[in-house]
N, C-alpha and C positions, 0 to 999 in steps of 0.2 A: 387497149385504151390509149389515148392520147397523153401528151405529155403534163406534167405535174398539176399545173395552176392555171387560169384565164390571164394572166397577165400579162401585156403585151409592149412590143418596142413601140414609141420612147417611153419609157417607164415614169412613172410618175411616183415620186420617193415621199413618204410619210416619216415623221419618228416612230417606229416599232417597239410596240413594249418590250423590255427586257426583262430577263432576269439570270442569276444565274444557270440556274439550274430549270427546263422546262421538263415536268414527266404527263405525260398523256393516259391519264388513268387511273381512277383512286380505289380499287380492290386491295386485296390482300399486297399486292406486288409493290405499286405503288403509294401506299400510305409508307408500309415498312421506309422503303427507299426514303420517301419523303423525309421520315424521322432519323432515318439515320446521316442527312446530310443536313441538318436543321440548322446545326450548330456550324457548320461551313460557309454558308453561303446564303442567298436570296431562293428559295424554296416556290415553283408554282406548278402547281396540280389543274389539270384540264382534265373538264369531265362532262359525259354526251348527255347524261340527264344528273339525278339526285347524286350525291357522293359516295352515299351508302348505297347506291343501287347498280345490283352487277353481281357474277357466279359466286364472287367470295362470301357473299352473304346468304347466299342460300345452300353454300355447303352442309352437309347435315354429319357427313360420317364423323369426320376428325381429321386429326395428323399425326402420321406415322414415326413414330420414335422408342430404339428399344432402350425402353426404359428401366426394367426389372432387373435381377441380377441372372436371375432365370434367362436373359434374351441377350444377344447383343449385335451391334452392328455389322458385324459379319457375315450374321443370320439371316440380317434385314437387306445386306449386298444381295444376297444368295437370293431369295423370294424376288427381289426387283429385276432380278438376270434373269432368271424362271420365267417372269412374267412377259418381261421384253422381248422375248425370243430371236436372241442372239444378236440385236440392233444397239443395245443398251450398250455407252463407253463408259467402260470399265471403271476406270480412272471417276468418272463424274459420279457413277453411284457411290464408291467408295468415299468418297469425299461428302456427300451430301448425308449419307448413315452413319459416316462419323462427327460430322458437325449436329445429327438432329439433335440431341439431347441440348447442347447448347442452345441451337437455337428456339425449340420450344421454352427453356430457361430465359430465355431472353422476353419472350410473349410472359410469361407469367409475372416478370416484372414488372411490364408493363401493364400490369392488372388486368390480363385473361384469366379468368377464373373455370378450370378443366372441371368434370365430375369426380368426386373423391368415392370413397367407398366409404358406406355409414357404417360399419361395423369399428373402420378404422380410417378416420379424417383425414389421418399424416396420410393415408396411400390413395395414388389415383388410380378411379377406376377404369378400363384399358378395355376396349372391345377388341375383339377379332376379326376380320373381314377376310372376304375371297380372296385368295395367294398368299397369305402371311402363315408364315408355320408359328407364332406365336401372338400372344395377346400383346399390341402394343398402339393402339391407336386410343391417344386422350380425348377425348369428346367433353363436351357438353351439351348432356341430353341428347336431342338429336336436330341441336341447331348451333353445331360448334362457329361455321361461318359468321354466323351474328353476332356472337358474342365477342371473336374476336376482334370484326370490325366494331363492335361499342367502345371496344374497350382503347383500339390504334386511335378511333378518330376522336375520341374524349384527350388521348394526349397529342394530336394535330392542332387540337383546340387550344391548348396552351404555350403552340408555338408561334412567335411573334413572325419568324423569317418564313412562316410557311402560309401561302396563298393560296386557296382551294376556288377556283371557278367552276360553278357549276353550269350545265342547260348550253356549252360551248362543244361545239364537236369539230374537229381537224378536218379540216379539204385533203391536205398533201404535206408533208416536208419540204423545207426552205433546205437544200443543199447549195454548197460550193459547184457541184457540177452543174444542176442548174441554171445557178446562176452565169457558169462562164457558159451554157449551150445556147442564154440568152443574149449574152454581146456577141457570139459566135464566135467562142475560143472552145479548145480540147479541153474538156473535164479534165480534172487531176484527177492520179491513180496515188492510193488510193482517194477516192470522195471523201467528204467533210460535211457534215449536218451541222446548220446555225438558226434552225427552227421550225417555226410551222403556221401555215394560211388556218385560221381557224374564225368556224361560224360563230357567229354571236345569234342563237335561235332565239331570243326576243327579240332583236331588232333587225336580224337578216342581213348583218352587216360584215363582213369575212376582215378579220385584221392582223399583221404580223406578228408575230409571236418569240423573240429571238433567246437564243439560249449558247452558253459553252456549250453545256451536255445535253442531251435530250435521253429521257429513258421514254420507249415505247412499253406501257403495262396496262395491252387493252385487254386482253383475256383471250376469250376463243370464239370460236363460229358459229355456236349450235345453231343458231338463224338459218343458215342455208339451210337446213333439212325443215319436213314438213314437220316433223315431231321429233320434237328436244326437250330436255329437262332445265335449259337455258333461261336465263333471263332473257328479257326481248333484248337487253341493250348487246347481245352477244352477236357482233353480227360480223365479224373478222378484220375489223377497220385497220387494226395494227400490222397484219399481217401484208393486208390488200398494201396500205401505205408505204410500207416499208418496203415491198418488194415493186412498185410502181417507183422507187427512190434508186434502185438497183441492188438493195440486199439480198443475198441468194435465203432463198427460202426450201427447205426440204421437209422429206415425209410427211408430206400433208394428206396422202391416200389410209393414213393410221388414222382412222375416226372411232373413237369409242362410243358405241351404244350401251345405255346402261340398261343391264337387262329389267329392270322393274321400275316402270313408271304407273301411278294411277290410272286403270284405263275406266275411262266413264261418263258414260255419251255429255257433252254437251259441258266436258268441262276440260281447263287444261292439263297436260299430260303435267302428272306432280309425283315429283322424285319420291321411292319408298329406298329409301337408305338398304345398300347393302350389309350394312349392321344389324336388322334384322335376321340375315340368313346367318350371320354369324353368331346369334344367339338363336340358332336354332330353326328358324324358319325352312319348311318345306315347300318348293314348286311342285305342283301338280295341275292334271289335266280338269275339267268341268266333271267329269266320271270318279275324280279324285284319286286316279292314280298317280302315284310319282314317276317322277320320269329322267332324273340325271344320271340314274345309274346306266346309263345308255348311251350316256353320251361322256361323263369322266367319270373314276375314281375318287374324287374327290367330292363329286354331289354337289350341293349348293355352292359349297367353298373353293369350287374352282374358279380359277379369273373369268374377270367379265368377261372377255371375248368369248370362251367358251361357253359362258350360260348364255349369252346371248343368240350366239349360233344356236345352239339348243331349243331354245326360247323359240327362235325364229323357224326352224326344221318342225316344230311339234305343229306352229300354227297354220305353215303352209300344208302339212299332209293331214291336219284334222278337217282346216279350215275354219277354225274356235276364233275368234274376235280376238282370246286373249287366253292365258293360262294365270294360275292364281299360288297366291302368296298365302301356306297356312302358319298363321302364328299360334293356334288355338291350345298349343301346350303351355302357352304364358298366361295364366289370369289375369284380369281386368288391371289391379295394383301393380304386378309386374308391369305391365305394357303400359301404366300411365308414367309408370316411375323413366322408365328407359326411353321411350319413343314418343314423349307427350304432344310434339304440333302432331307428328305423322298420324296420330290416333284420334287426332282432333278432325285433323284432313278428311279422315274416311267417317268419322261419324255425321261430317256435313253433306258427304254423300252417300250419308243411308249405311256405313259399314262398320260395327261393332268389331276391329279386327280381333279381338279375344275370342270372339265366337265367331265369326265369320272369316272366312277365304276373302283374299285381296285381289282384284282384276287386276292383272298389270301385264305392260307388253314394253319392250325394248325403246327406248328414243334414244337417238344423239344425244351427247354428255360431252363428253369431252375430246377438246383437236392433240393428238401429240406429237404431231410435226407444226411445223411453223417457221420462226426466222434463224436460220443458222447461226448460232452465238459459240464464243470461245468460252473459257473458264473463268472470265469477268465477264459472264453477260454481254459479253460487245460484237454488235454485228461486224459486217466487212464494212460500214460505212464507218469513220472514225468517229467518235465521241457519240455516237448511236447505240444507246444501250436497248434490249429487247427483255424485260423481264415476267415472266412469270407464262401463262399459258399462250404466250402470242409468241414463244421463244419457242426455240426445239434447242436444248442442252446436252442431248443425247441420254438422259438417265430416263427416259419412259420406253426405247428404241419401240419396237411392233404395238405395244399394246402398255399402256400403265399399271402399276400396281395402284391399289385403291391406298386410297388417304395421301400416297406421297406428292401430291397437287401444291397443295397448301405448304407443306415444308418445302417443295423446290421455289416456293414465293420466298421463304423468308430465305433460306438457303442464298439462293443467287441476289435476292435485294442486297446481303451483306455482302457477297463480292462486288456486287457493281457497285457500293456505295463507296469501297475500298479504292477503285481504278477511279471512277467519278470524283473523289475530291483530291486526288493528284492531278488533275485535269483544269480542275478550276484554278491553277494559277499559271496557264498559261494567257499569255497578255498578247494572243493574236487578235488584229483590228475587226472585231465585227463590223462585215460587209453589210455597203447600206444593199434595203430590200426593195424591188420595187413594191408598190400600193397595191391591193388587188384591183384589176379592171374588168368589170364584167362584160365590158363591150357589148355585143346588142343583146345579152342575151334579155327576154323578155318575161313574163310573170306566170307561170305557170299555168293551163285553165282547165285539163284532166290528170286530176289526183287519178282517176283509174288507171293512166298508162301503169305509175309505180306498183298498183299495189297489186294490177293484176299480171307485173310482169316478175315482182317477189312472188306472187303463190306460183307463178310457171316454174321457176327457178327450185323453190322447192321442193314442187312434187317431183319437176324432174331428177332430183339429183336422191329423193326419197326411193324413188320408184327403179331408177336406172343406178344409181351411187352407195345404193343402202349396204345391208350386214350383209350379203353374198351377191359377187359381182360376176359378167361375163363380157369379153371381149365385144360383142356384139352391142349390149348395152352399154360400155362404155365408149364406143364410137358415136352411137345416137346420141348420149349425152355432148360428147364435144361439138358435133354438125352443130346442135342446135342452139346450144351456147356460143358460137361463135357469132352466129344473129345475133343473139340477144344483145352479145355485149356492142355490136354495130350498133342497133338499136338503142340502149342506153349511152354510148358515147356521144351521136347524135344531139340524146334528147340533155343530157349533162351542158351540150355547148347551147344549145335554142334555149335556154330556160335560167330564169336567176338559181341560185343555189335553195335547197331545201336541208335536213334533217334529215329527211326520209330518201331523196335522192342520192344523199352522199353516202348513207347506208346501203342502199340497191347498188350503187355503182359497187361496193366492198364486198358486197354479199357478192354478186355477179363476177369479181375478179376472184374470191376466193374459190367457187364453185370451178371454174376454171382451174384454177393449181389443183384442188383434190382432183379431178378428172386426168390435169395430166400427170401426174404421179402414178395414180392409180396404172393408167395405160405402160407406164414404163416399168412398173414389178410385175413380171410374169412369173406370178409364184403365187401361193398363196404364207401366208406367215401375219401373226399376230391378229391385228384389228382388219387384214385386206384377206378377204376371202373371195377366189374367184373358182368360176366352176372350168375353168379352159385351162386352169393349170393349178390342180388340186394338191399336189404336193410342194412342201418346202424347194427351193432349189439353192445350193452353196453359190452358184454362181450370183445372186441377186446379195449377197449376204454384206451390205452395203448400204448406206443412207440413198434416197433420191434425192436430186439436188434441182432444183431449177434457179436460172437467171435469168433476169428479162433483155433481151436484145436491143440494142438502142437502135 
């Protein structure tokens, strides 16, 4: 891709909005952040559609925290190293499983209200999910995501320093090295981030955006794939951006499929929480037999990557659309009480899960590589924070343990909140920006170029990128993405800016980095299953790291 922004010499200089603080993304990552720097400084949240709309909201499982006296952080190290397969730093799990209890403490404050147990109100009730050797994940119901965004953005609401823009989406990062590649001086080592080009989608109008700190908290990718359990706004922007800025970005060939999404013609693929298998749910085939004992020891409660593959090996040698989810040992009251949207979900398509088997097949879920961050959250770019699933912090390394998503949001929002307001009182002269200039680009007049070069993009990267990869297919994948992206760089300079174009262009560079990650672990391990090098190998036993080339 070409360089940052359309802006061109002699710059034409606007006043740039300021503020102190700019975070790009109101999810779980950054609402936290946002509140935890409220009371420091000038607060302003950028975000591509609705506030509430985005992965945090439609988390269903929970967040992991050993809470009991029965469980403790050690326990919860141990299951997250298990799950990562030997990728995970040490140092960062231990840190994040012993902050969890705090920081869940902290959300309950802020008036998240978790599930208690009726028998006994003082205790919460704790599900169990794939890879945890204990009960420790707090939920609510099986829509914890929402509840806890009601509850962050109800006290966003009563903060005066904090400024939520909605229906605005980022073109690029306003860095220091930019800006000197634009008078034609050497970048400084390291680079400096002081904001960002962003769209104004009601009026089409792209305007500066200036900040000390900037936190990137877009979430993740699931968009590049053709079936994700993603919200549509999930489309890698932070990642794309940040590594178009020169932040090194690794393991992004780690893609988790979650193994049970609704499958059912003519609707979209809709997450069934692996909290059901953890109370009990059994996979089996359309014949009704089960079938994990084939593939772990551990049966439904092995980590996703595992049921996945599994999932994926049964479909490809029966040929079955789909394998199914039996809950039929919970009565009707049981399954309203625990699972009430997911039970609503399948009754509107026709499926009583009390009594009936669940169709479900594997989509994309979740990225857990992303933008290399230290133990504040901060990229290689100075005053560039990455938080939440747009980061790689190294606690997910190969593969994630379920539920710790949401805790490594609030987890890292408190370190970067900690480094971010030391930051804010440095009194260097924010550099004027030039205006945006679109130069000739002109009005767009085939919407089909984007959307039929997003479905290419997805099927490829579905078909050639998906749960089991091969050398072969990931070369076809890179050839053909290297078009595309000519093809979209192209049409990014001919054309004014869209929504939808600035997301194709991120989706397109994201699909890119998983490809080349992918190509560079020849091994298989975690979430990267290849058939050309089936076994772990020590020698790969290492993050993958890319940087972009200037």
């Amino acid at each position: 891709m070409s360089d940052a922004s359309r802006a061109v010499s002699p710059p034409r200089h606007n006043s740039s909005s300021h503020s102190d603080v700019l975070i790009i993304g109101s999810g779980l990552a950054g609402v936290r952040l946002a509140l935890a720097l409220a009371s420091h400084g000038s607060v302003r949240v950028i975000t591509k559609s609705a506030r509430d709309e985005g992965n945090s909201r439609y988390a269903q499982g929970g967040i992991a925290a050993a809470w009991r006296e029965s469980d403790s952080w050690e326990k919860h190290v141990e299951d997250t190293m298990v799950a990562g397969a030997g990728l995970c730093r040490r140092e960062v799990v231990e840190r994040t499983a012993r902050e969890a209890r705090d920081r869940v403490a902290e959300l309950i404050e802020l008036g998240v209200e978790f599930d208690r147990w009726q028998e006994k109100p003082d205790l919460y009730d704790l599900h169990k999910e794939g890879g945890h050797s204990k009960r420790r994940i707090l939920h609510s119901k099986d829509l914890t995501g929402a509840e806890i965004m009601r509850a962050l953005l109800l006290q966003v609401d009563r903060q005066p320093n904090i400024e939520v823009i909605e229906d605005h989406i980022v073109v690029d990062l306003i860095t220091e090295g930019w800006l000197a590649r634009r008078r034609g001086e050497l970048p400084p080592q390291p680079d400096r981030v002081w904001g960002a080009y962003v769209l104004d989608q009601a009026t089409d109008q792209v305007k500066a955006y200036t900040a000390r700190v900037v936190a990137v908290c877009t979430g993740g990718s699931g968009q590049v794939y053709l079936y994700s359990s993603n919200s549509g706004v999930a489309t890698g922007d932070g990642v794309a951006m940040c590594h178009r800025a020169g932040a090194r970005v690794a393991n992004m060939e780690f893609v988790q499929f979650h193994p049970t999404t609704l499958h059912h013609p003519g609707q979209k693929p809709f997450l069934v929480s692996e909290a059901l298998r953890g109370e009990g749910g059994r996979l089996r085939l359309a014949s009704g037999e089960p079938f994990m004992e084939r593939y772990d020891p551990r049966l439904e409660l092995a980590p996703r990557d595992v049921v996945a593959r599994a999932i994926d090996s049964e479909l490809k040698r029966s040929g079955s659309p789909c394998v199914y989810l039996d809950m039929s040992h919970l009565d009707r009251s049981a399954v309203n009480h625990h699972f009430p949207n997911i039970h609503q979900r399948c009754l509107e398509a026709g499926i009583d899960m009390s009594v009936d088997p669940i169709p479900v097949v594997p989509a994309a879920h979740y990225q857990c590589g992303g933008v290399r961050v230290d133990a504040q959250s901060e990229s290689d770019i100075y005053n560039l924070f990455v938080v939440g699933e747009a980061s790689c912090t190294g606690l997910h390394g190969a593969n994630r343990l379920a539920s710790n998503s949401l805790l490594e949001a609030v987890v890292f929002a408190k370190a970067a909140g900690r480094s971010m307001i030391d930051r804010l009182s440095d009194d260097a002269p924010i550099p004027e920006v030039p205006a945006w200039d679109p130069g000739k680009a002109v009005e767009p007049d085939e919407q089909v170029v984007i959307t039929h070069v997003w479905d290419e993009v997805q099927r490829l990267m579905w078909n050639y990128v998906g749960i089991v990869r091969t050398s072969r297919r990931l070369r076809r994948a890179r050839q053909r993405l290297d078009l595309i992206e000519a093809e979209i760089d192209n049409y990014y300079w001919d054309y004014q800016l869209t929504g939808s174009l600035i997301e194709l262009r991120n989706i397109v560079n994201v699909a890119g980095l998983v490809v080349d990650c992918a190509m560079r672990r020849r091994e298989s391990r975690g979430l990267h299953t290849t058939l050309d090098y089936p076994e772990a190998n020590p020698r790969f036993l290492h993050d993958t790291v890319l940087a972009r080339r200037w």
